[in-house]
ZADREN-119391 format. One line per 3 residues: number of its first residue (from 1); for each residue z, y, x of N, C-alpha, C. Coordinates in steps of 0.001 Angstrom, whole numbers, plus 524288, in hexadecimal, padded with zeros to 5 digits. Each point is the difference from the previous one (the first is absolute). Layout:
<rs>
NUM> Z Y X Z Y X Z Y X  ...;
</rs>
This chain:
<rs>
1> E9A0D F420A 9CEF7 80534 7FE76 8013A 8009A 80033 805ED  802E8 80241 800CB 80269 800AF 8084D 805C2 7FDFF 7FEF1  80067 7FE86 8047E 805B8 7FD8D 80263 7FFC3 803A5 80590;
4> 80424 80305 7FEC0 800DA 802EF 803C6 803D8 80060 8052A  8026B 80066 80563 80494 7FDD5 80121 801FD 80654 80180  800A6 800BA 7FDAC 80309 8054D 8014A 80371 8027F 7FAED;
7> 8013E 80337 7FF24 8033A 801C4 7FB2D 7FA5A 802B3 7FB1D  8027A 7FE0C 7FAB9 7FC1F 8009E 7FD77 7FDB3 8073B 801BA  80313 8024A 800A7 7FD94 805E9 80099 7FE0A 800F2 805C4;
10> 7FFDF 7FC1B 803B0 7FBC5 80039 8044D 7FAB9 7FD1C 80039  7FF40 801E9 803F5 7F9B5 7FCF6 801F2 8007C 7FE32 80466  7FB7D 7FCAF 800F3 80196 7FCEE 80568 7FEA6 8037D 803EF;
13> 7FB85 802C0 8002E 7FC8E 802F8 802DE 7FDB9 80444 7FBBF  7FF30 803F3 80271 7FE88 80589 7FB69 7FADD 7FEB4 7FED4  7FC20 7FDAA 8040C 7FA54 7FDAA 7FD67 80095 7FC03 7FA67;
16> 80285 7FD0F 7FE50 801F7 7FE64 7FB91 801C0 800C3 7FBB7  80151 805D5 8014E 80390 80336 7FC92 7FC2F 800DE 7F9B0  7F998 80162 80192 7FEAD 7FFAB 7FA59 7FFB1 7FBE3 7FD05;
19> 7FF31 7FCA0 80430 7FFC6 7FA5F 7FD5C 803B5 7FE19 7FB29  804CD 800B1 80340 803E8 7FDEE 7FF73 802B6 804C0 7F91A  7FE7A 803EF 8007E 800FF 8034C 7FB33 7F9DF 7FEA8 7FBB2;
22> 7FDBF 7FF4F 8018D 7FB40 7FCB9 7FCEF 80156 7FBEB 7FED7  80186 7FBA9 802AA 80302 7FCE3 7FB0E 804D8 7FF8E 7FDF6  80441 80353 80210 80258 802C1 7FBAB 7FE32 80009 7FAC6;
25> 7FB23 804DB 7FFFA 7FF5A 801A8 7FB52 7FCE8 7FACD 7FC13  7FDE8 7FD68 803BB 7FBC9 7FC96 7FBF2 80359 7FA23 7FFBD  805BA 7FE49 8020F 7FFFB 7FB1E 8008A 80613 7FFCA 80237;
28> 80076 7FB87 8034C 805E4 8005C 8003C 8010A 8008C 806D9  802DF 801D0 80217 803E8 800F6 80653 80480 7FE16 7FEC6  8014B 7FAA8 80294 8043D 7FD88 80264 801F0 800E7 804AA;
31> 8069C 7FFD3 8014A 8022A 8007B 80337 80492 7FCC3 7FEFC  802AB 7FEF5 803BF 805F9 7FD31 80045 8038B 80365 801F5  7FDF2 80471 801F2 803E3 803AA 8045F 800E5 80598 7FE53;
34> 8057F 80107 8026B 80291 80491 7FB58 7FB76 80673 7FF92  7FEEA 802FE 7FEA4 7FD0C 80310 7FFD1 8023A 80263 8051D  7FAAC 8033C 80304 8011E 800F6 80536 80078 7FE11 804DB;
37> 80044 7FA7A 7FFE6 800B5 7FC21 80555 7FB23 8010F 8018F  80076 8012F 80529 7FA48 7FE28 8034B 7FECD 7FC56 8025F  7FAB2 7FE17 8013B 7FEF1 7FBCE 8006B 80264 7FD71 805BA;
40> 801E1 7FA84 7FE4B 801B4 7FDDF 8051A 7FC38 7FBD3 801D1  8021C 7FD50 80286 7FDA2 7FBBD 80295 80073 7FC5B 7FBA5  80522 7FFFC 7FE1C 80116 7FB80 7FC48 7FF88 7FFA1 7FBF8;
43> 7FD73 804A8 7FDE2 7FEA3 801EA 7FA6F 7FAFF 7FCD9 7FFA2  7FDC2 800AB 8014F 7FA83 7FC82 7FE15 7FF75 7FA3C 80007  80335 7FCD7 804A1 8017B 7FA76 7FCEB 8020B 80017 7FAE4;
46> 802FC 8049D 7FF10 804E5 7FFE5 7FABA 7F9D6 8007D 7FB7A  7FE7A 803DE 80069 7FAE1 7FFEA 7FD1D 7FDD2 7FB59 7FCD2  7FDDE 7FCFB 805B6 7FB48 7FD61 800CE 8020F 7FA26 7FACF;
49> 807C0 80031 8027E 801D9 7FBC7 7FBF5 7FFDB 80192 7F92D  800D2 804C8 7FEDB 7FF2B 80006 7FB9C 7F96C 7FF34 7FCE8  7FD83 8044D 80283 7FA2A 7FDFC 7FFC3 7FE29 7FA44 7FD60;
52> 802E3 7FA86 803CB 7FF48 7FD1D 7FF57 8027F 7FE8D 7FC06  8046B 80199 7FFA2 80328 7FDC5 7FB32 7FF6F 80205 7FA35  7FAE6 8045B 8007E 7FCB2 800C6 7F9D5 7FB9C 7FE98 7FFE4;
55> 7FDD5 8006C 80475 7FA68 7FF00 7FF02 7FFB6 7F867 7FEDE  7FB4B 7FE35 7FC34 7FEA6 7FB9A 7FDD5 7FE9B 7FCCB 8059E  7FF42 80456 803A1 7FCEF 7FC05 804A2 7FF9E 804BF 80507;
58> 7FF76 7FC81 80343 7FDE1 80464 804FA 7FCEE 7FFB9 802BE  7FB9D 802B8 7FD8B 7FB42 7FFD4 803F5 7FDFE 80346 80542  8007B 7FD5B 802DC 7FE75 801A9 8056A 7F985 80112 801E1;
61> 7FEBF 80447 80097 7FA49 80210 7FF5E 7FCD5 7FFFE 80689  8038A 801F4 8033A 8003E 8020E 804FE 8064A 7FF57 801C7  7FE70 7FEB3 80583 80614 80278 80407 7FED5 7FDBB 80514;
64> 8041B 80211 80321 800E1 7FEF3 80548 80238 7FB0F 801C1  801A6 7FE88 803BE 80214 7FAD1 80026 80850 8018C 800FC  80137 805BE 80056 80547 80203 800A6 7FFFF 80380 7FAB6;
67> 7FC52 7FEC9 7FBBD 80003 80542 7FBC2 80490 7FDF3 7FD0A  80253 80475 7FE00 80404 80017 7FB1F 7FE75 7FC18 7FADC  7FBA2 7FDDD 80101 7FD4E 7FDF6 7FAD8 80118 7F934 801ED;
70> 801E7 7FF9E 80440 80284 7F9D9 8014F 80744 7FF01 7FE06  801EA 80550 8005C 804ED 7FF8D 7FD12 7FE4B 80008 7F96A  7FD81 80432 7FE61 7FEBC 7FD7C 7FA3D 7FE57 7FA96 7FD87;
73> 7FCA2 7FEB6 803AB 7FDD6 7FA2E 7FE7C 80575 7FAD9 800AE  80592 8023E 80376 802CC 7FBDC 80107 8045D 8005E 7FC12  8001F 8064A 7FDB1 803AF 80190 7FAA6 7FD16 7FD2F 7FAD4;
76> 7FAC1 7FF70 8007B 7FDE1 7FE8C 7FB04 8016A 7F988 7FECA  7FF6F 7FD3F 80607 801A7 7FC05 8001F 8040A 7FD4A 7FDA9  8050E 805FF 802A9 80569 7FE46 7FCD2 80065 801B1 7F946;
79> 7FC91 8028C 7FFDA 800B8 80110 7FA6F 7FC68 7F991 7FD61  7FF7C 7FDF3 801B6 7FB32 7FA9C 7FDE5 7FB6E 80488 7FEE2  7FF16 802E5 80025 7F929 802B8 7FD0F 7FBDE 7FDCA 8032B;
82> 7FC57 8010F 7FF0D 7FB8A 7FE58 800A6 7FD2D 802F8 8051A  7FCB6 7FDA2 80323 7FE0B 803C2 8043E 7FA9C 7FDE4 80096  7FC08 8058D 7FD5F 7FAC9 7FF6B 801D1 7FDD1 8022B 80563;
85> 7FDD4 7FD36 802D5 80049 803D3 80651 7F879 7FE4F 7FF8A  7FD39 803AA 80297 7F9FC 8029C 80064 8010B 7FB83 803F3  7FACC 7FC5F 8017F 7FEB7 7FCA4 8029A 8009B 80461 806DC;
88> 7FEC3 801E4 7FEB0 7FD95 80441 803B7 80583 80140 80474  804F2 7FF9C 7FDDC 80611 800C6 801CD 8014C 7FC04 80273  7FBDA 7FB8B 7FD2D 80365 7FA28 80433 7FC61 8006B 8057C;
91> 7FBE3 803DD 801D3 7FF0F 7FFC3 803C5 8007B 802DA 803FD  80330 8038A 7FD42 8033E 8043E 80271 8063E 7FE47 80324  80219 7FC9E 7FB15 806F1 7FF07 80224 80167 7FBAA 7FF24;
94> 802C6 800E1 8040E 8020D 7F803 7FEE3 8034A 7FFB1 7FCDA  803DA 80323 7FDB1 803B0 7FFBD 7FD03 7FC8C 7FE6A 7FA5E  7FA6A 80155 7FE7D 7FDD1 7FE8D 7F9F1 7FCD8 7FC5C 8013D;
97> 7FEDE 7FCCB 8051C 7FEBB 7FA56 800BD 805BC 7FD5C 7FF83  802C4 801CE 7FE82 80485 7FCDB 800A9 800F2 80005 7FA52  7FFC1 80203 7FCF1 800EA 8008B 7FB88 7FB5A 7FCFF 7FB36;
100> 7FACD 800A7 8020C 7FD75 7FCE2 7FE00 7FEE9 7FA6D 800DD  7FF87 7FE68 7F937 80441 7FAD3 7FF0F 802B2 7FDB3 8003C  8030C 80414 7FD71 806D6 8005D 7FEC4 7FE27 801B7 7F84A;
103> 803CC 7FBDE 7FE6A 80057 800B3 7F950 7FE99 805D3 7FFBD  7FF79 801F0 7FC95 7FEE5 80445 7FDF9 7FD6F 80647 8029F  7FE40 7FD11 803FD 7F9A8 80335 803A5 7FB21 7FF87 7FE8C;
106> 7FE0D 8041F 7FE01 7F9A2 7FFF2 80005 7FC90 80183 803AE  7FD2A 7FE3C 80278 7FBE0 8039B 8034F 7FCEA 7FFDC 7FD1B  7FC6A 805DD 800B6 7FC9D 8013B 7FCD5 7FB75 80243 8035C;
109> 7FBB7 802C6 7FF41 7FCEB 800A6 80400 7FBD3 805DC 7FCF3  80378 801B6 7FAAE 7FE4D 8043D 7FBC3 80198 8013C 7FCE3  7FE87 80315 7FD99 802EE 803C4 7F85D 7FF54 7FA1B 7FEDE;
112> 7FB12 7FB8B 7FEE4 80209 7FDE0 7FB7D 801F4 7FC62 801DF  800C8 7FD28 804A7 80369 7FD75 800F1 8070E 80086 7FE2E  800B8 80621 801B8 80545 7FF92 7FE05 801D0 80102 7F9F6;
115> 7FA3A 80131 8007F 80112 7FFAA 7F669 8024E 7F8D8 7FED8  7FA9A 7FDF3 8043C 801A9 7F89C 7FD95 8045D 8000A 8023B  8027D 802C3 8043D 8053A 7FC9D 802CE 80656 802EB 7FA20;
118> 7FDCE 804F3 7FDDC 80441 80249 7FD2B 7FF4B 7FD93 7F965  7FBA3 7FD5F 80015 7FDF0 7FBDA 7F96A 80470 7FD0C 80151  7FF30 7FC39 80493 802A9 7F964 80180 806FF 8028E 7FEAD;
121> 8006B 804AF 8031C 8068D 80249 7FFEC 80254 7FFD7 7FC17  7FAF4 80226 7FBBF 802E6 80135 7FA1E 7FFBD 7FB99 7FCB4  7FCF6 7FE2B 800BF 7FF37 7F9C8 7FDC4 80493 7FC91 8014D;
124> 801EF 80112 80441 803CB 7FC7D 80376 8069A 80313 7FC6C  7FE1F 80556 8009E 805E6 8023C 7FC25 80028 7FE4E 7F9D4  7FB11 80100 7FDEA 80069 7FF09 7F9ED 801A8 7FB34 80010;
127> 7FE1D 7FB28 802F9 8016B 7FB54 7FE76 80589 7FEFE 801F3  8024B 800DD 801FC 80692 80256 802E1 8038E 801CC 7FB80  7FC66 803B2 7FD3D 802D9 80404 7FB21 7FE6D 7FBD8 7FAAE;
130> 7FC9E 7FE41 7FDEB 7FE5C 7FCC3 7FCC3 805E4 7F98A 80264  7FF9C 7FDA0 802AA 804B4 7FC63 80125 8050A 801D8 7FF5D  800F8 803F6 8016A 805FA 8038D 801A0 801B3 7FFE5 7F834;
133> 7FD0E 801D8 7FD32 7FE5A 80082 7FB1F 802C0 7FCC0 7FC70  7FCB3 7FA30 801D0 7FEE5 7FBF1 7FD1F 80555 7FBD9 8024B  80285 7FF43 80382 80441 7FE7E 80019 805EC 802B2 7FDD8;
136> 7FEEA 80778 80021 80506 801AA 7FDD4 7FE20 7FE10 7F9CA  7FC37 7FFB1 7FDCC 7FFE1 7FF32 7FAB4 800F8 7FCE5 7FE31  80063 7FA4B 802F0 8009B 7FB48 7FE49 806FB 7FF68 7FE6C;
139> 800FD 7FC93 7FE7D 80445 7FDC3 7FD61 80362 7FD2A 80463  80564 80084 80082 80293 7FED4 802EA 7FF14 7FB1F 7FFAA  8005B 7FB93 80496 800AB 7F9FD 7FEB6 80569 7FFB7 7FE71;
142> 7FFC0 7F97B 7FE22 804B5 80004 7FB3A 800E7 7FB7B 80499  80409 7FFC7 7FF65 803EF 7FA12 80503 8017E 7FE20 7FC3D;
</rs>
């Protein structure tokens, strides 16, 4: 799956280009922008918000302390999702010391760390979806 910010029939850069028709063929390419737009400045915040607004969570692996991956982490925010960030990022930027421990931040410090941080997520949704459930089912109160 890619989230792309350019028009579904471009690429960002031609080094990408197989990539980007490789998962085509095996998977799915998202875009928000009309076929043909090239990439702007503002296209990839536009991106970065949808990204967040499918993905279950957003995990942060690597980045800079000015990377595009500090506007994703502040879209995921507004979407309420979840944000796993690599221990390794909070010693990189102040913006993911700022963020850790804040509700729904994991630091993690590995693969299985962010397996336990995406268990607690889904555990945290099923029981969300299991309540949501169990109150539409119930019986109106009677006055």
């Amino acid at each position: 799956m890619a989230f792309i910010g350019t028009g579904i029939d471009r690429q960002c850069s031609t080094e990408n280009r197989g990539l980007q028709q490789e998962i085509e063929k095996r998977g799915l390419v998202f875009s928000r922008f009309w076929p043909g737009l090239q990439p702007t400045k503002q296209s990839f915040p536009m991106r970065n918000a949808l990204m967040s607004g499918y993905g279950v969570a957003t995990i942060i692996a690597d980045v800079g302390e000015h990377s595009g991956t500090r506007i994703q982490a502040r879209q995921a925010q507004r979407h309420g999702r979840p944000i796993i960030i690599n221990h390794m990022v909070l010693d990189k930027t102040q913006w993911a010391r700022d963020l850790a421990g804040r509700p729904s931040v994991y630091v993690v410090d590995n693969v299985k760390g962010v397996e336990r941080a995406l268990d607690r997520i889904f555990l945290v949704n099923d029981n969300v979806d299991s309540l949501i459930k169990a109150v539409l089912a119930e019986e109106p109160a009677k006055v």
